[in-house]
C-alpha positions in Angstrom: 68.0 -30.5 -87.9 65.2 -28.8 -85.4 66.8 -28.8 -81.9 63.6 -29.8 -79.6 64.4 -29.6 -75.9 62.7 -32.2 -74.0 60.8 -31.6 -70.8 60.1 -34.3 -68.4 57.8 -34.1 -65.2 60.1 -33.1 -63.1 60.8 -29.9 -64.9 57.2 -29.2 -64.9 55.4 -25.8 -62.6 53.8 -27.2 -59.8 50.4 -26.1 -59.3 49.9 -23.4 -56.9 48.7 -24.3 -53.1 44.8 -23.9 -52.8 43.3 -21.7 -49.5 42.0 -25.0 -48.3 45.5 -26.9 -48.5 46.9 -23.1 -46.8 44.0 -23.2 -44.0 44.8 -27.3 -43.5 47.7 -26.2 -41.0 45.8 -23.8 -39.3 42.6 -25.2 -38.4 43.6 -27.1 -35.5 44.5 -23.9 -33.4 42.2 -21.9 -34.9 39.4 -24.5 -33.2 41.1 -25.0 -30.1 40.7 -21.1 -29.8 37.0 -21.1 -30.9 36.6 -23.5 -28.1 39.1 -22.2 -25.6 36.1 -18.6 -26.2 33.0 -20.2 -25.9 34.3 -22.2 -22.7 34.7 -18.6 -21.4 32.0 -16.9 -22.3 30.2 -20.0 -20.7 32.5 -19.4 -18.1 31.1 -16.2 -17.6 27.9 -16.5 -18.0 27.8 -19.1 -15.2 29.5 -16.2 -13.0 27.1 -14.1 -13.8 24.3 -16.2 -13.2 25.3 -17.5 -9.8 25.7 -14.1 -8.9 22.0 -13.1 -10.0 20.7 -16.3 -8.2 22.0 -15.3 -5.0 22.7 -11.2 -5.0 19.6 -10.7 -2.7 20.7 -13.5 -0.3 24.4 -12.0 -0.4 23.0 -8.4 -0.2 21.0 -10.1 3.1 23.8 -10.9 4.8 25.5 -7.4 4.1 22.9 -5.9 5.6 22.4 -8.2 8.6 26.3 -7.5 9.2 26.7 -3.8 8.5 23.9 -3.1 10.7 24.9 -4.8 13.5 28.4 -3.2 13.7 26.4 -0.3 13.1 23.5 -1.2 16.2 24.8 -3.6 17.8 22.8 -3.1 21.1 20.0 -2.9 19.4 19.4 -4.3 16.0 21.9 -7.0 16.7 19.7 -8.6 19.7 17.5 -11.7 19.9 14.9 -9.8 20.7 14.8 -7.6 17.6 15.4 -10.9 15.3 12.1 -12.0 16.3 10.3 -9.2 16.0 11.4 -8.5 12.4 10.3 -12.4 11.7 7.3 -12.2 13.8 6.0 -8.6 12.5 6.2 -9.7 8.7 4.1 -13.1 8.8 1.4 -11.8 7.7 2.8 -9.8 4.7 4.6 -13.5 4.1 1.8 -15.0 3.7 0.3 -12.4 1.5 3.1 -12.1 -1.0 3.5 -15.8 -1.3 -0.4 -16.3 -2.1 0.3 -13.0 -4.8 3.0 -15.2 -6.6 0.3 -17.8 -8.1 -1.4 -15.2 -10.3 2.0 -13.6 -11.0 3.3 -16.8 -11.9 0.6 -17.5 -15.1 1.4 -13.9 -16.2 -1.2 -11.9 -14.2 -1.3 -9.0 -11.8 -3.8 -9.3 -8.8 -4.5 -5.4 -7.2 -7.2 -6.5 -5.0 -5.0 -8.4 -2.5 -4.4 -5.6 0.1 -8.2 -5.0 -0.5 -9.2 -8.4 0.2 -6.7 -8.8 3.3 -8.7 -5.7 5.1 -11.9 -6.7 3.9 -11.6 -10.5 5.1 -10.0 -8.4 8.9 -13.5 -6.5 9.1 -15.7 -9.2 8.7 -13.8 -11.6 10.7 -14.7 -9.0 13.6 -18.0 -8.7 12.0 -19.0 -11.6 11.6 -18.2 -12.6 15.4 -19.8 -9.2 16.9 -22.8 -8.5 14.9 -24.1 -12.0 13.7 -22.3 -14.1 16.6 -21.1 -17.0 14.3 -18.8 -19.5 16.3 -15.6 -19.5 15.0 -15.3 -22.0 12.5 -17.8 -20.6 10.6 -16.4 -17.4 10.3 -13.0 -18.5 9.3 -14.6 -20.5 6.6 -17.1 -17.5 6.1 -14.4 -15.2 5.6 -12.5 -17.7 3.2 -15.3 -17.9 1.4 -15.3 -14.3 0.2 -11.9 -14.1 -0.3 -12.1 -17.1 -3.2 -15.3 -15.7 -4.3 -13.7 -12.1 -4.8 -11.0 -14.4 -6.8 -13.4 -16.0 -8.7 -14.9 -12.7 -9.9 -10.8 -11.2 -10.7 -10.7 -14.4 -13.0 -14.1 -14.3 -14.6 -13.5 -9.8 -16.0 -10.1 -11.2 -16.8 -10.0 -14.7 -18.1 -13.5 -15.0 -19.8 -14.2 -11.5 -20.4 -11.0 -10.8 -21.3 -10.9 -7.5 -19.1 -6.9 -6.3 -18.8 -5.7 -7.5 -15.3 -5.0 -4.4 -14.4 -8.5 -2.6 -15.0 -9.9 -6.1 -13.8 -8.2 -6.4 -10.0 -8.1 -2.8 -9.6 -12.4 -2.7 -10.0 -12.9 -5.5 -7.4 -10.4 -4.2 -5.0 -12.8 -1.0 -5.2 -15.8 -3.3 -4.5 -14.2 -4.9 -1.5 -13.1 -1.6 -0.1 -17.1 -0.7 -0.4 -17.8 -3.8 1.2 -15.2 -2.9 4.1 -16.4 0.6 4.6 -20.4 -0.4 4.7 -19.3 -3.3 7.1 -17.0 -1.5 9.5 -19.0 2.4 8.7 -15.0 3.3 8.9 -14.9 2.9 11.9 -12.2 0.1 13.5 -13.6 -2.7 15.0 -13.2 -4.7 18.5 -15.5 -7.7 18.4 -12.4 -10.3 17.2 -13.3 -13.5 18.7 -10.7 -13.8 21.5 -10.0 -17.3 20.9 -8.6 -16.1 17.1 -6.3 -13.8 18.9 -4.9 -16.1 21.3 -3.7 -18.4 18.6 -2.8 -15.9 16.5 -0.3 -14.1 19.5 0.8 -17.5 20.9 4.4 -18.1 20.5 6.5 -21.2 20.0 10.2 -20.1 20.9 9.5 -16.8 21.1 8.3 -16.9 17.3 4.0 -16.1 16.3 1.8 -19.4 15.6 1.6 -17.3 11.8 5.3 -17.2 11.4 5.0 -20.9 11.3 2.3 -21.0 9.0 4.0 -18.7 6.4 7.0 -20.9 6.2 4.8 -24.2 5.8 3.2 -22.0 3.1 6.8 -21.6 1.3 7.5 -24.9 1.8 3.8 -26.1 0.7 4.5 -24.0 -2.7 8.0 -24.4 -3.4 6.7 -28.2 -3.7 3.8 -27.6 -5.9 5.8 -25.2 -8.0 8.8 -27.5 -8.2 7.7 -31.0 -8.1 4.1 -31.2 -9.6 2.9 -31.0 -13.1 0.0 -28.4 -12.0 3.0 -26.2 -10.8 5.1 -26.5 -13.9 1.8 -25.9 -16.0 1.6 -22.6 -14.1 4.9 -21.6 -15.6 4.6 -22.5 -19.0 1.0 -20.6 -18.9 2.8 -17.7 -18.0 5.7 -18.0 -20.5 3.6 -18.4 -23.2 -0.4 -18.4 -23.4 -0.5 -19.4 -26.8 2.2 -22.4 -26.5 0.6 -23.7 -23.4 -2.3 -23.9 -25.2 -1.4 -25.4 -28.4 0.4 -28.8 -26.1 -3.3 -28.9 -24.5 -2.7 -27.5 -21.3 -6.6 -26.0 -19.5 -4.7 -22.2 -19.8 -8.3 -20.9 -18.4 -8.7 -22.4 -15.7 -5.3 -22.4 -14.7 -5.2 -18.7 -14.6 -8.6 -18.9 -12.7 -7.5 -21.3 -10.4 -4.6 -19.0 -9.5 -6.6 -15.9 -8.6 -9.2 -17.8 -6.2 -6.5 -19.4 -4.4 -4.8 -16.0 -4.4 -8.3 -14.3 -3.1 -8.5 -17.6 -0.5 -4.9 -16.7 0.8 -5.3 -13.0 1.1 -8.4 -14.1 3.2 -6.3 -15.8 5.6 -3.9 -12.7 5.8 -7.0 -10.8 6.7 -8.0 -13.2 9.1 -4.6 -13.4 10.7 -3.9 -9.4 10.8 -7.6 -9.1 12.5 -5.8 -11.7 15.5 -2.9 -10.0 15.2 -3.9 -6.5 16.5 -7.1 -7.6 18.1 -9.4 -5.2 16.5 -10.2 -5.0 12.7 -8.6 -1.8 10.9 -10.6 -0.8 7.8 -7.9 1.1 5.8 -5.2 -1.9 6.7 -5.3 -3.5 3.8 -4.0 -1.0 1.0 -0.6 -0.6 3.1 0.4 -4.4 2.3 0.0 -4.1 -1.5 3.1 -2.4 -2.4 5.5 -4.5 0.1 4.0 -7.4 -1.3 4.7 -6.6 -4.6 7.9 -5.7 -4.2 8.7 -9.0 -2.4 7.5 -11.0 -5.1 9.4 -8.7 -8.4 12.3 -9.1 -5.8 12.0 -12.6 -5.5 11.8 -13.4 -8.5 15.5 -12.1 -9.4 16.8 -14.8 -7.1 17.4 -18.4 -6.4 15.5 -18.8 -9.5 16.4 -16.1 -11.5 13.6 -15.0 -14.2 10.8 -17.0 -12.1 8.4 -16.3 -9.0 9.1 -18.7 -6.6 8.8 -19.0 -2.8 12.2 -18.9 -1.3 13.3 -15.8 -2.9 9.6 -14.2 -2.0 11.2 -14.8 1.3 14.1 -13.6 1.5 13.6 -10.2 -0.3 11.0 -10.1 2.1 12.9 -10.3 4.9 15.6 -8.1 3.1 13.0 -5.8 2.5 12.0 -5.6 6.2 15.4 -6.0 7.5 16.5 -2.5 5.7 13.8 -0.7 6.5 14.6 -1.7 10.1 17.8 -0.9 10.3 17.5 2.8 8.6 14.5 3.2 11.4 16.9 2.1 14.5 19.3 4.9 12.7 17.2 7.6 13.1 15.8 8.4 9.7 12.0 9.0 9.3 9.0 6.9 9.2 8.4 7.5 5.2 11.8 5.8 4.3 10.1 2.5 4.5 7.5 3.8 1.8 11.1 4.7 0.0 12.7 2.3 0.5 9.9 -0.6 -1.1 9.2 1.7 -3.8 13.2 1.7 -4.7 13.3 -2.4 -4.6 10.7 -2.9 -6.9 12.1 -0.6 -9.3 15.3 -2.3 -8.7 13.8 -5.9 -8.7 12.2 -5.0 -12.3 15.1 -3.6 -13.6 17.2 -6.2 -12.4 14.5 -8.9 -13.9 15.5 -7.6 -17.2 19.2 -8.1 -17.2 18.5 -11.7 -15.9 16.1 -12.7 -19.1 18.1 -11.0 -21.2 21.4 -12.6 -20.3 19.8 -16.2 -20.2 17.9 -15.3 -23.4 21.6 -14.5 -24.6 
């Protein structure tokens, strides 16, 4: 008789475990540490970030500090305060008014031009055709948004690089300011203009004022208008702007005739200023302003041109060139020392959209 052994179920191989039923255990912890890593690397990003919103305010300070334990009889003084926020005004002025264009993607080159230009006929408009003052305020305005309106015609209908564009009618007005002035510096400012322009309100210039209305006056239009925001998205993307219906032409017009308007009223401000109107002025102001604005731009919101940070890396700017002066070192460090930011303000621009990009 065949012996059969009987097997039951119990007796039976057990499948083996699947990877899934191995992983089962594991997952939980193996989450929690994907989360616990991108809760630091958010972490860290928010570090760096807040240290790129506010390295040129904290770099402020450190210089504000370090040289006055350095000077403190004469940097640290009342008196030197307001003569570094009185002197830069105009150059406040100027580098907010450069931040429209800059802010829809565009360079304007003719702004120094225009600012010495609109200085020249402001004297020579007073001493030569003896136009009341009103008129030659609005006179002078006048050119300045009609030299913008020519920057946005070669560049935004023509299609003219910005570059080539700006550069050509900052030659024209320099012709203009040398076949006004025949190069030679001019004394007929009205003497009402400079007696507004030198009057002080606690101890401060009636233009210090007006630049800080300006930021003020911009820092609302960029942040809390749609025209402002329009600006921005023009300059992040042309194409995009354009394809949600936004008037991309004539907001990057717009931009550089109120950027010809406000370099104007620089002009018109640094002709009160020194009484007399200086026809090579105006090319000294382009590279502070620009490195104002690139500097700006890398702080209190990083990646964007914006009016608060235009002012205080302007008054960083001013404040190191200042200090290196009172220390003895040579007039050209201040050509040095602007030329260093804005390298350093682009460079710096690029880490900041490349770690919010990130």
């Amino acid at each position: 008789m065949e012996n059969k052994s009987a097997v039951g179920p119990a007796d039976q191989a057990a499948p083996a475990p699947s990877a899934a039923s191995l992983a089962g255990p594991l997952s939980g912890p193996r989450k929690a540490r994907e989360a616990g890593d991108r809760l630091a690397r958010r972490r860290s990003n928010g570090a760096r970030m807040t240290i790129y919103k506010y390295a040129v305010v904290f770099t402020l300070a450190l210089f504000i500090v370090g040289f006055s334990l350095l000077l403190p009889r004469t940097f640290f003084t009342l008196g030197n305060f307001r003569t570094i926020v009185s002197s830069q005004a105009v150059l406040m002025i100027l580098a907010l008014g450069l931040t429209l264009p800059l802010t829809t993607g565009e360079f304007d080159l003719s702004i120094g031009s225009m600012l010495g230009c609109a200085a020249v006929l402001t004297a020579f408009f007073t001493g030569q055709l003896h136009w009341p003052l009103p008129l030659v305020v609005l006179g002078t305005i006048a050119v300045g948004v009609l030299a913008g309106a020519i920057n946005g015609l070669f560049v935004v209908r023509i299609g003219v690089n910005a570059f080539i564009g700006t550069l050509g009618t900052s030659t024209m007005l320099t012709g203009v300011t040398l076949a006004v002035s025949d190069g030679q510096i001019l004394n007929t400012v009205s003497q009402p203009l400079v007696d507004f322009v030198q009057y002080q309100i606690f101890g401060l210039a009636i233009p210090v004022y007006i630049g800080f209305a300006l930021a003020v006056l911009l820092w609302r239009f960029y942040e809390h208008t749609p025209v402002g925001r329009h600006l921005f998205f023009v300059g992040e993307g042309r194409e995009a702007a354009r394809l949600v219906g936004l008037p991309v032409d004539r907001l990057r017009i717009g931009a550089f005739i109120v950027s010809g308007a406000i370099s104007a009223i620089a002009g018109i401000f640094t002709a009160g200023q020194l009484g007399a109107a200086d026809p090579s002025v105006g090319p000294n102001f382009l590279l502070p302003a620009y490195a104002a604005a690139f500097l700006g731009a890398t702080t209190i919101k990083p990646g964007r041109f914006n009016a608060w940070g235009t002012v205080v890396a302007l008054y960083l700017l001013v404040t190191g060139v200042t200090g290196l002066e009172l220390l003895g070192t040579s007039s050209w460090v201040q050509e040095m020392f602007n030329g260093a930011a804005l390298l350093i303000a682009v460079t710096f621009a690029r880490f900041v959209a490349r770690d919010q990009a990130a």
